[in-house]
C-alpha positions as CSV (number, residue, x, y, z in Angstrom):
1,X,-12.0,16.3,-5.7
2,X,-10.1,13.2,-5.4
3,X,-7.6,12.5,-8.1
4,X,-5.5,9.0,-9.1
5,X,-2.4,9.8,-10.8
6,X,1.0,7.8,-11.6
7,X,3.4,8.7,-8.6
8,X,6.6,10.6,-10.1
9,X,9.9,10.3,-8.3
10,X,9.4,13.7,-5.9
11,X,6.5,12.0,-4.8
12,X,8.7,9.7,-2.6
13,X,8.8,11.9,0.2
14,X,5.4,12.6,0.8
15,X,4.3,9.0,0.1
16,X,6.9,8.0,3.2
17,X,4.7,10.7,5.4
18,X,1.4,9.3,3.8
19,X,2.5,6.0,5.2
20,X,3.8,7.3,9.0
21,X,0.3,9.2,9.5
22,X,-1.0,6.2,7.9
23,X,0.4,3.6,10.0
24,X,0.2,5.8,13.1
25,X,-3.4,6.8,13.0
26,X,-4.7,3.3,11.9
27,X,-2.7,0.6,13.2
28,X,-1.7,2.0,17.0
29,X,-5.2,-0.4,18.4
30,X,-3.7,-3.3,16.8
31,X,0.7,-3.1,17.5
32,X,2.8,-1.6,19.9
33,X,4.8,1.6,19.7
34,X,7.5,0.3,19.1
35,X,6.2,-1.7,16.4
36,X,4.7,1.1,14.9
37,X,8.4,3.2,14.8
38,X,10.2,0.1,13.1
39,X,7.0,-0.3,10.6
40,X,7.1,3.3,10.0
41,X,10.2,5.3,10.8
42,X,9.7,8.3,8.2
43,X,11.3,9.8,5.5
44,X,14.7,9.0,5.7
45,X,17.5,9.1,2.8
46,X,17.8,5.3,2.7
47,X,13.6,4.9,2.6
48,X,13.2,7.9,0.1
49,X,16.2,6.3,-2.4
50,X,13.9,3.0,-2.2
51,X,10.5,4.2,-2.9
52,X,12.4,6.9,-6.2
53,X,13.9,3.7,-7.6
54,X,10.7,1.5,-6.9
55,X,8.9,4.7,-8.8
56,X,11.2,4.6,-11.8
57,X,11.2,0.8,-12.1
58,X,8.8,0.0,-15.1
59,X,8.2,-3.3,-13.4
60,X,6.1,-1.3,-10.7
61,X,3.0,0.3,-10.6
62,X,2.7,3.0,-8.2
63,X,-0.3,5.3,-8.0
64,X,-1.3,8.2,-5.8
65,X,-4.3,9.6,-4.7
66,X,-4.7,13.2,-4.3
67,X,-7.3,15.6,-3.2
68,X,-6.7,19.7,-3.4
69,X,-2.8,18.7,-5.2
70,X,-2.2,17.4,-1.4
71,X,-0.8,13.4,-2.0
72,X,-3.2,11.4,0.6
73,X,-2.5,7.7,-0.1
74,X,-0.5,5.8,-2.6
75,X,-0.4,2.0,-3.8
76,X,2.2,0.2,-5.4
77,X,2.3,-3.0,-6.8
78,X,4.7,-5.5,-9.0
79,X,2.3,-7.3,-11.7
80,X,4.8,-9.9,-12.7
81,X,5.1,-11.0,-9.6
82,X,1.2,-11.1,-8.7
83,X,2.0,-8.4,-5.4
84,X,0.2,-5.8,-4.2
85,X,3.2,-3.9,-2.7
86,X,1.5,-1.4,-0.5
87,X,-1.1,0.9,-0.2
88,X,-1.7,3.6,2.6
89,X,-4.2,6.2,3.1
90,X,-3.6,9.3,5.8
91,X,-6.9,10.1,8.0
92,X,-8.9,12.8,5.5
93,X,-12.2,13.8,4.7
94,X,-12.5,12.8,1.5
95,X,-14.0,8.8,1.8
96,X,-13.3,6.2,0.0
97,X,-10.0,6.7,-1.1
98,X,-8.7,3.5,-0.1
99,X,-11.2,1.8,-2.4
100,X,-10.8,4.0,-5.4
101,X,-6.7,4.0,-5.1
102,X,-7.3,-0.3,-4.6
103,X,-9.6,-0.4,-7.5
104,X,-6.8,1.6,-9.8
105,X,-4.3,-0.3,-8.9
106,X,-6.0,-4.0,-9.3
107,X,-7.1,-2.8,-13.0
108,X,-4.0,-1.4,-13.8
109,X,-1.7,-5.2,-12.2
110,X,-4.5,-6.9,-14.1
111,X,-4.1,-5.3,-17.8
112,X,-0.4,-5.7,-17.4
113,X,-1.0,-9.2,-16.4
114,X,-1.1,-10.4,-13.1
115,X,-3.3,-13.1,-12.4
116,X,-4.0,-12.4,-8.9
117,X,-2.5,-10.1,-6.3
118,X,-1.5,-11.4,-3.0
119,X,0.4,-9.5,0.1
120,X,0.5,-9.9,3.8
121,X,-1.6,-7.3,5.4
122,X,-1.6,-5.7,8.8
123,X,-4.1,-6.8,10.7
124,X,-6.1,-3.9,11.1
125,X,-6.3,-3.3,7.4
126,X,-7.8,-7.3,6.8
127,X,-11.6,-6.4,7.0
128,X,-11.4,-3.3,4.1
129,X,-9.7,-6.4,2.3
130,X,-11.8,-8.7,2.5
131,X,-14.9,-6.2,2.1
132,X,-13.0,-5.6,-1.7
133,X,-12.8,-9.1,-2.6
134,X,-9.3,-11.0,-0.9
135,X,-9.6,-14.2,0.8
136,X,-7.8,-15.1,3.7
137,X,-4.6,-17.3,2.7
138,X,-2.8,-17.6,5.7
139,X,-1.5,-16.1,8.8
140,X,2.0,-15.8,9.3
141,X,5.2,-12.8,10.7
142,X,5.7,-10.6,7.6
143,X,8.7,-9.6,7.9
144,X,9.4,-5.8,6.2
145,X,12.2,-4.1,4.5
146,X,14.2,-3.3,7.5
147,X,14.0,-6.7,9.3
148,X,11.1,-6.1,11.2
149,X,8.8,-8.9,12.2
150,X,4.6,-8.6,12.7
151,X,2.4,-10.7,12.5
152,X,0.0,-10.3,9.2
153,X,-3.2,-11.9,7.5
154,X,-2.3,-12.9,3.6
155,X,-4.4,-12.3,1.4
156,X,-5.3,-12.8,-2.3
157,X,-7.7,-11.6,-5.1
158,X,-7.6,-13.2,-8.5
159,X,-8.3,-12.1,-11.8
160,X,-11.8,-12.0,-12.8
161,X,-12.4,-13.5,-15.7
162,X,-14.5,-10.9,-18.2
């Protein structure tokens, strides 16, 4: 049974393996392999320090998803800013854990009041996008964390007004 929970700081190693197998098993049809190392270079001290402080900082939301208390995909965002940080789901058996972790995560940005949520995607995560609600913004190099350049779809949902 799939569950959505608040990610809690020990959580940062596994989300950093949750994004490798992620990244790996997804992405390889549309980037190199050496694009997929820089994108994705594991769980290392610097990384995990990163995603503990991004977990602790009140301005973040970051959620995980969780099937038999095994951590599958995650999702973090920064409602003040209107950014859907991240969100990564490892190759499982469950189904639509991308949508329910995405769904979470847009209600929670939205209540503490984002507007709209816009990121650069990879590319071969644009159609699950766009099959959610996000309309193509732009195309343009994102550029991650640790200086490295792909190119990347941006996208944006707004708020709906209820």
């Amino acid at each position: 049974m799939l569950k959505i929970r608040p990610a809690i700081s020990t959580d940062a190693s596994a989300l950093l393996r949750v994004h490798r197998e992620a990244v790996f098993s997804k992405a390889a049809g549309h980037y190199d392999q050496a694009r997929l190392e820089a994108w994705s270079p594991g769980a290392t001290p610097e990384r995990v320090a990163r995603v503990e402080s991004e977990i602790a900082n009140p301005d973040f939301i970051v959620l995980v998803a969780e099937a038999n208390d095994e951590i599958i995909g995650f999702a973090m965002a920064h409602p003040a800013e209107n950014k859907l940080g991240a969100m990564y789901v490892r190759p499982n058996l469950i189904g639509n854990v991308g949508r329910a972790l995405l769904l979470e995560m847009e209600k929670q940005a939205f209540n503490a009041g984002a507007q709209f949520l816009e990121f650069d995607a990879s590319l071969n995560a644009e159609a699950f996008y766009k099959a959610n609600g996000y309309e193509e913004i732009g195309r343009a190099d994102h550029v991650s964390a640790n200086g490295d350049v792909s190119a990347a779809v941006q996208l944006r949902k707004k708020r709906s007004i209820n």
